[in-house]
N, C-alpha and C positions, 0 to 999 in steps of 0.2 A: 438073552442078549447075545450080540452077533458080532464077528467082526467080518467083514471082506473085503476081498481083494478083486482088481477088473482084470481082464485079459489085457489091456492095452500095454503096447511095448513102443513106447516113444525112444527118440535117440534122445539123450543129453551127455554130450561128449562123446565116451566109450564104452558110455550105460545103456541100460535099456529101461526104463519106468513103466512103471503102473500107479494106482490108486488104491491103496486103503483107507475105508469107512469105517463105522462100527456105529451101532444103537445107542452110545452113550459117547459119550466124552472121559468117562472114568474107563469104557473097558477099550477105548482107541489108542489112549495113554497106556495103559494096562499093556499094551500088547504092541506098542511100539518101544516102552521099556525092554519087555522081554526079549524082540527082537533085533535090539541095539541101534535104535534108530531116535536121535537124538531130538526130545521135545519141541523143543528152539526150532524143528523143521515144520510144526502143524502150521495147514494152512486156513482160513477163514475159521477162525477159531469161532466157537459159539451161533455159526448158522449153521442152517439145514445143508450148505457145503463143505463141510468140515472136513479135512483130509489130511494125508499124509501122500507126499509123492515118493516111491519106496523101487528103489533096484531091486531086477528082477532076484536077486538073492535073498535079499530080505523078504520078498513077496513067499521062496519056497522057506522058508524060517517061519511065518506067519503063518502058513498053510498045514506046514507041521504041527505048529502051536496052535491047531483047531480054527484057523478062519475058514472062509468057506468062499472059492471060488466065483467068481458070478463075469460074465460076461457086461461087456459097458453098456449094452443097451440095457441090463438087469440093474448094473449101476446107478445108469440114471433113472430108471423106474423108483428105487428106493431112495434117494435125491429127491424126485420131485413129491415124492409121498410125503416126505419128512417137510418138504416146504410148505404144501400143502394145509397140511396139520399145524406148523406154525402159524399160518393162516388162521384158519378157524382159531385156533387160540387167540390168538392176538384181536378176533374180527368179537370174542365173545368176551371180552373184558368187561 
């Protein structure tokens, strides 16, 4: 299991954001605890876009705590895998 983070550096006020993922929902929680980033902030909770949007501080906190860097376009690669998958899941009921 994985977690990561994008390169992307949005403004929001006098922030700069990114994105953190991860392969689960326990180890995204897991790892927005450790990095002080408050639950109440996940977004699209329970789909293949699951996220956290994370100041560039917290992204070097998560990077420390073993996530693992990835570029947006890498981002969305493993986004559309995970929907994907959901797909056939869903399509094989």
């Amino acid at each position: 299991m994985t977690v990561y983070v994008d390169n992307m550096q949005a403004a929001f006020g006098r922030m700069k954001m990114c994105h953190m993922i991860a392969d689960s929902t326990d180890e995204l929680l897991a790892m927005a605890d450790r990095i002080g980033v408050q639950r109440k902030w996940l977004q699209k909770a329970g789909t293949a876009h699951e996220h956290f949007d994370i100041a560039l501080s917290k992204r070097a906190r998560a990077v420390s705590a073993g996530a693992l860097e990835v570029s947006m376009m890498q981002l969305g690669r493993i986004i559309r895998a995970r929907r994907l998958s959901a797909q056939e899941r869903d399509d094989g009921r």
